[in-house]
C-alpha positions as CSV (number, residue, x, y, z in Angstrom):
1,X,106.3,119.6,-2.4
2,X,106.3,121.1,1.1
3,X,110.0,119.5,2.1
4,X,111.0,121.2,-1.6
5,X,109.5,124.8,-0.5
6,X,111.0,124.3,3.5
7,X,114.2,123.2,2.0
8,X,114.4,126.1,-0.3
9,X,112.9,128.8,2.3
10,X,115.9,127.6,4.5
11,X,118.4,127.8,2.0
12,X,117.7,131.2,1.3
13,X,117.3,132.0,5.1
14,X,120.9,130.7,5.6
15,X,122.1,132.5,2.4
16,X,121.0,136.0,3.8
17,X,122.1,135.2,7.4
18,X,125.6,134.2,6.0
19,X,125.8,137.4,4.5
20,X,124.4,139.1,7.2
21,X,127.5,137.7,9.5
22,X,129.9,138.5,6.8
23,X,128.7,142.1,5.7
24,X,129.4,142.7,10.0
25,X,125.8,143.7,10.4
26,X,125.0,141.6,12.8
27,X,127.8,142.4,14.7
28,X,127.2,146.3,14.8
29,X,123.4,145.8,15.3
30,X,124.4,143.8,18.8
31,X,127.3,146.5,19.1
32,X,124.5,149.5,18.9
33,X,122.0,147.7,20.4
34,X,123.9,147.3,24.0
35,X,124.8,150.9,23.6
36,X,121.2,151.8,23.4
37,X,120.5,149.7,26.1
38,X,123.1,151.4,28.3
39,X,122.1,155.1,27.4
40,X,118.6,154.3,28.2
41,X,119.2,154.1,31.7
42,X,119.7,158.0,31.9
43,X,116.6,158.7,29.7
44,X,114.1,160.8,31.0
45,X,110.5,161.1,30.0
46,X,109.3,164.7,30.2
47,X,105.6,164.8,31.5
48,X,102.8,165.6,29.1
49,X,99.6,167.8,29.8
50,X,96.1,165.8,29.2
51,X,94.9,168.1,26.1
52,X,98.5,167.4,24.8
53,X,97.8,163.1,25.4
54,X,94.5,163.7,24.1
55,X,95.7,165.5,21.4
56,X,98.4,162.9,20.3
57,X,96.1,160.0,20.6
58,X,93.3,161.4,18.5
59,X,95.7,162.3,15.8
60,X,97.1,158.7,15.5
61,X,93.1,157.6,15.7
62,X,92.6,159.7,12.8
63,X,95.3,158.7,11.0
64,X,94.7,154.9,11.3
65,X,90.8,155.8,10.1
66,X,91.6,157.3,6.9
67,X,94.5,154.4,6.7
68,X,91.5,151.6,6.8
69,X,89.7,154.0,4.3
70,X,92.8,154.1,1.7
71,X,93.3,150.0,2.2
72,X,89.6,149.5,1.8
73,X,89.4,151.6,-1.6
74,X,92.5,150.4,-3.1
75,X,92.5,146.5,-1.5
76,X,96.4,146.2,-2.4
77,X,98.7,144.5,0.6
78,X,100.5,147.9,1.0
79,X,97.9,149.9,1.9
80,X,96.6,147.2,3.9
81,X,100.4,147.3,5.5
82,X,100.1,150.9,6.0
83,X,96.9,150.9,7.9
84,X,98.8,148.1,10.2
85,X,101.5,150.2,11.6
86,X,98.7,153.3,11.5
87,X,96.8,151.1,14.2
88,X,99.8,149.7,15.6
89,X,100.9,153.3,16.8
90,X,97.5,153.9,17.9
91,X,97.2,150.4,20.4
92,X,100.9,151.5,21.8
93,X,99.7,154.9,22.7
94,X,96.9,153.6,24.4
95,X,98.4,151.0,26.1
96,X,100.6,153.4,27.6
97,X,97.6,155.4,28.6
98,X,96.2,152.6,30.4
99,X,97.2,152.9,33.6
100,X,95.8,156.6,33.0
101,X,92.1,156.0,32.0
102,X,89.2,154.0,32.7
103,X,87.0,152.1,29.8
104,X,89.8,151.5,27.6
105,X,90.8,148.1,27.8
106,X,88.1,146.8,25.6
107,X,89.4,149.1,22.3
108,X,92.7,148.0,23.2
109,X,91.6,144.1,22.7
110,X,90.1,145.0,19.7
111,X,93.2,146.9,18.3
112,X,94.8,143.7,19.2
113,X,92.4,141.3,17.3
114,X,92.5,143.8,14.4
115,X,96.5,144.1,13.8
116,X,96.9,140.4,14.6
117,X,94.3,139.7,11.4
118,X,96.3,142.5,9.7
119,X,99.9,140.8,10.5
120,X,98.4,137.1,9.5
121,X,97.6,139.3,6.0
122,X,100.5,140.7,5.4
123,X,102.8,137.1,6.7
124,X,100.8,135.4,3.8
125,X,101.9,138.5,1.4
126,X,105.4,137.9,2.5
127,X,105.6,134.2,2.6
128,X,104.4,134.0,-1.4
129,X,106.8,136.8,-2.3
130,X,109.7,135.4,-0.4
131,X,108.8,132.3,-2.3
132,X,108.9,133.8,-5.6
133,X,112.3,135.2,-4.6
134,X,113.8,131.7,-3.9
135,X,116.1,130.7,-6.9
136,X,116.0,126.9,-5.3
137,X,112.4,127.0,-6.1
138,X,111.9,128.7,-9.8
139,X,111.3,125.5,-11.6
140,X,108.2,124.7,-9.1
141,X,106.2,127.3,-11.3
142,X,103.1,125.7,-11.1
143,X,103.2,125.0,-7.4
144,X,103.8,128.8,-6.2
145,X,100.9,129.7,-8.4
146,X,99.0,127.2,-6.6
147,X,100.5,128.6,-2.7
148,X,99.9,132.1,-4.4
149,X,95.9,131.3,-5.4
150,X,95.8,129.7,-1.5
151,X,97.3,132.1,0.3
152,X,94.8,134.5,-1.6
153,X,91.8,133.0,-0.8
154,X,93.9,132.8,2.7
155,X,93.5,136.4,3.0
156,X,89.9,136.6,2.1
157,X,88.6,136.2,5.0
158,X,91.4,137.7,7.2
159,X,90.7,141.0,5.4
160,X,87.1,141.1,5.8
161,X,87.8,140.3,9.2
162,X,89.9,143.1,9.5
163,X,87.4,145.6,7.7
164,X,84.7,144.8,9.8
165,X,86.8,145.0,13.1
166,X,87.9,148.8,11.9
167,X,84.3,150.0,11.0
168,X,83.7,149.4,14.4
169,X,86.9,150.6,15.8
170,X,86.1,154.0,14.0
171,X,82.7,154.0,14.2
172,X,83.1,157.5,16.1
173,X,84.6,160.8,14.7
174,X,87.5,161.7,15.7
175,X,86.4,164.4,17.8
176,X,83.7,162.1,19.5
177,X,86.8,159.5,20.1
178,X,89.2,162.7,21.5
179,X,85.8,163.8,24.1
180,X,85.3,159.8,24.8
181,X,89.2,159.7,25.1
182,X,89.0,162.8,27.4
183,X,86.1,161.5,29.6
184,X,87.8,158.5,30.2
185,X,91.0,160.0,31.9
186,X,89.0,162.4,33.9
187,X,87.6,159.3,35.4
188,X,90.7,157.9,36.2
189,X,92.6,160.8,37.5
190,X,91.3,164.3,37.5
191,X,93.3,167.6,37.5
192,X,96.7,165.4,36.7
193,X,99.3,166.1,34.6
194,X,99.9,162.6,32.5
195,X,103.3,160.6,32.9
């Protein structure tokens, strides 16, 4: 059964990447791709004030709360998805505030641990609906019900995983997280305008 589903998950791999090569999109996605990488040399990063870092930060910690809170009521994958790149603007942001603040390399490790459960969620939602996709494999019916009932219990315990991690991500308010947030870069570097 597995050689069927690999053989049939490549097939349909090679399929799209055939008409990937064909369409030209891979060929103008290389072409814009080394054009953005040549313009960014001249880029410039205008400086931002703290309130302003503070600002931006809290808002993506307030979005990625009510995210989890959405995810949690409604349990589809989604949601669940939509939470992920909520949290996932949140741990970039932070990780670029790093160098700037003190105290906050333990809630970027736990951003990390929560998006990676998220990700391994979401891969299992993708695998079984790429598999349901594959026309090499519609006469396995009752073996992609039978990935489909183990990726769900799969995800069981991923998503309680994840649940619990956010509770205590956003076990502070938002503007208790935006006076830890501010507390924390006027240890690091006081009176500073942020790069």
């Amino acid at each position: 059964t597995y050689g069927i589903l690999r053989r049939g998950l490549v097939a349909a791999r090679d399929r799209s990447e055939a008409r990937a090569l064909r369409g030209g999109v891979v060929a103008e996605a290389a072409e814009r791709l080394e054009k953005t990488r040549k313009s960014a040399r001249k880029w410039r990063s205008p400086s931002i004030k703290w309130a302003r870092l503070i600002a931006i930060v809290t808002a993506s910690y307030r979005r990625s709360g009510k995210a989890m809170k959405r995810a949690r009521v409604t349990g589809q994958a989604a949601t669940l998805h939509r939470w992920r790149k909520e949290l996932k603007t949140l741990w970039y942001q932070l990780r670029l505030a790093r160098p700037l603040t003190t105290g906050v390399a333990p809630l970027i490790a736990q951003l990390n641990r929560l998006e990676t459960a998220l990700g391994d969620d979401h891969n299992l939602v993708v695998l079984g609906a790429t598999l349901r996709g594959c026309r090499d494999l519609r006469s396995m019916r009752a073996e992609m019900r039978q990935i489909d009932r183990l990726a769900a219990r799969m995800r069981q315990p991923l998503r309680r995983r994840a649940f619990a991690l956010g509770r205590r991500l956003h076990v502070r308010k938002p503007e208790a997280f935006a006076h830890w947030l501010r507390a924390s870069l006027k240890q690091a570097r006081p009176q500073q305008t942020a790069a």
